[in-house]
N, C-alpha and C positions, 0 to 999 in steps of 0.2 A: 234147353235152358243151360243146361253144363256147359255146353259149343258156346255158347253166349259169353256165359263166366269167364271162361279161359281168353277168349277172342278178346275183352274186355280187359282184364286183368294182363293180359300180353304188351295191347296198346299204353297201358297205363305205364307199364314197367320201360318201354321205348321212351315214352316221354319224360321217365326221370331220367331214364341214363341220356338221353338229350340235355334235358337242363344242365346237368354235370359234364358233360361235356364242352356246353355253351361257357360254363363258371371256370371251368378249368383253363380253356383258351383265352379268357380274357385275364387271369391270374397273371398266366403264363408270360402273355405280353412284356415284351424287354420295354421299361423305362430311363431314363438319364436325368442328369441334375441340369436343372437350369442355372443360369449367371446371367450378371449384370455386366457387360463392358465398360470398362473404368476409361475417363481422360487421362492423358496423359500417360498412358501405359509405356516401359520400359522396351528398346528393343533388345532383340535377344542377343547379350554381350557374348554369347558363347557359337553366335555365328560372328565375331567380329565387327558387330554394331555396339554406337554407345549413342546416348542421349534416349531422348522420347520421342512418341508419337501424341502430341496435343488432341488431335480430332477423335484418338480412341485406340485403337493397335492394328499392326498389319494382320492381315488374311494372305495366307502362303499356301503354294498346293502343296507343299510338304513342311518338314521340319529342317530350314534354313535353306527353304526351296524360293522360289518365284515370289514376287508380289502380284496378288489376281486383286486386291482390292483391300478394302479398310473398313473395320467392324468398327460403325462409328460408338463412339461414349454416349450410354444409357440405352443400348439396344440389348435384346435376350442374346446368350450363346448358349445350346443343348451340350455339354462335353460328352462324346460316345468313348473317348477313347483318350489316357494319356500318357505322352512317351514318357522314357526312362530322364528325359532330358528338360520335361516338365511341359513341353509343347501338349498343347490341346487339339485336338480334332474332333470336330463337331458341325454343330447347324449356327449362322448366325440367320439373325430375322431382321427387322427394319427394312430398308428398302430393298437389299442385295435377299435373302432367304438362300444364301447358299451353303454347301458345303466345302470346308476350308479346312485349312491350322490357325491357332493362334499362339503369338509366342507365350514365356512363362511370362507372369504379373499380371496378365490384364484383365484377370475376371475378378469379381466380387467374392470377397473374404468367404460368406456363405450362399451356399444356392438358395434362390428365388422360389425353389418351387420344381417339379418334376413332368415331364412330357414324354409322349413314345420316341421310342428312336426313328430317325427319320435319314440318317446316312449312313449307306452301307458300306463294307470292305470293297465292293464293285468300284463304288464312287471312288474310297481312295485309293485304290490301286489302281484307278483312269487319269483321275487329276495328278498324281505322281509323276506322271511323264507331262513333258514339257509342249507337244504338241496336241494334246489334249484340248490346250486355252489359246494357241498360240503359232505364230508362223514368223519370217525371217527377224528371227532374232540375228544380237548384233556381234554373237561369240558363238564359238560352238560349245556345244553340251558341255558343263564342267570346266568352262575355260574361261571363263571372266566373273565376276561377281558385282562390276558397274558398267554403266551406259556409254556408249561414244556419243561424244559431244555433237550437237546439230545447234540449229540455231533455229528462233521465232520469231514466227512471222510479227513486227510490230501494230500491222495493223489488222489481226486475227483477235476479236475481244472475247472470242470464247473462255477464254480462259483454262483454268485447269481443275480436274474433278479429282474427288477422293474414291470413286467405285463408276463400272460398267458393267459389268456384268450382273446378268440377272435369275439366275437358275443354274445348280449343280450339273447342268450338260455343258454347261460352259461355251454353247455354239451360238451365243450372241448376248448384244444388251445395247445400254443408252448411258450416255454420259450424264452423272447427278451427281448431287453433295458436293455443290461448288469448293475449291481450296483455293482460289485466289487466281489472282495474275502473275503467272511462271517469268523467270527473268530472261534474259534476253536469249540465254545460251544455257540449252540442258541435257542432260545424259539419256540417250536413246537407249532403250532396253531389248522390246521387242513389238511387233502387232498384235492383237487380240483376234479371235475366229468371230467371226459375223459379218452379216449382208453391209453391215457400216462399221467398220472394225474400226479402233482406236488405238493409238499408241499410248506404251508404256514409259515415260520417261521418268528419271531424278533430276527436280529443282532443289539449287543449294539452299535457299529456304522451307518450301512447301515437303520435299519429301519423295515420294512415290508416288505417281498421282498419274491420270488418264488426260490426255489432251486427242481433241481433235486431229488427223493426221495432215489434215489441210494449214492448219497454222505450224506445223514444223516443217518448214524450209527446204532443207538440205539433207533429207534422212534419206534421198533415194539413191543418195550417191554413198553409200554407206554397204560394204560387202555383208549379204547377211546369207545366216545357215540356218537351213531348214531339219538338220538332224534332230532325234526324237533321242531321249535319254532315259 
């Protein structure tokens, strides 16, 4: 009956220090603030941009890095992380769910509400480098900061998107969140990695935006580098 007691009272004591263990890991758990993406968010004048982004603000793999795509206005952003320079790094959700930056001004006054962290220093120390999302670009590493001019196709009605990309591996996606009909002639940036990869261009109206590679024309006669930065 003693052997009983103890054997009893042993299991018991396993199963608190379990519960406490199980209360403790879930404590423990890193959370982050959630935000609202604002229209017309500012770009960042301290990389040498001025005006807005209407549809919402850029997604950049770093802080006054690449354009990977556009956290449209009234989607969530988790902020994990923010630079000395006021850039945000985090998770946006709506259609893209990726891991990005976004410049300073474009989230909401106060956060929404709190979520686990969901992007790690892995992530942004992969998307940091430029061949992570990306192949013949239209500069080498550090050596341009716009597009060479190409031309489109007139009768391509694709048009042109504000996002492609669809997951923090950044090794593929699909053209959505239509921005309109690109004008005749626009600035080639770079291609995106995927089984149907898209080009990166600047229209003097729309922005930064994704187009099909089949309605830009003349982008293959265009010297590109494939260095990683």
């Amino acid at each position: 009956m003693k052997r009983r007691f103890q054997l009893a009272l042993a299991g018991a004591l396993i199963t608190a220090v379990g519960s406490t263990l199980t209360l403790w890991s879930a404590d423990a758990q890193a959370s982050v603030n959630r935000y609202t993406i604002q229209a017309d968010s500012p770009k960042p004048a301290a990389c040498n941009n001025q005006g807005t982004v209407p549809a919402g603000t850029w997604l950049q793999n770093k802080v006054c890095g690449y354009f990977v795509g556009t956290a449209m206005a009234g989607t969530a952003f988790d902020v994990h992380e923010t630079a000395q320079s006021d850039y945000h790094y985090g998770h946006n959700y709506g259609g893209n769910n990726i891991c990005a930056w976004v410049p300073p001004g474009a989230l909401s006054a106060e956060p929404t509400g709190t979520a686990d962290e969901s992007c790690s220093a892995e992530t942004k120390e992969r998307i940091g480098h430029r061949r992570a999302f990306g192949s013949d670009f239209n500069a080498a590493a550090h050596a341009a900061e716009d597009g060479s001019a190409v031309t489109v196709d007139p009768a391509c009605s694709g048009g042109a998107y504000y996002n492609y990309f669809n997951s923090s591996d950044y090794n593929g996606g699909s053209l959505r969140d239509a921005a309109g009909q690109p004008a005749a002639e626009v600035q080639y940036r770079y291609t995106t990695t995927g089984s149907d990869p898209a080009v990166v261009v600047r229209d003097s109206n729309l922005g930064w935006v994704f187009m099909d590679r089949d309605c830009v024309t003349d982008w293959r006669g265009l010297t590109f580098h494939n260095d990683d930065d």
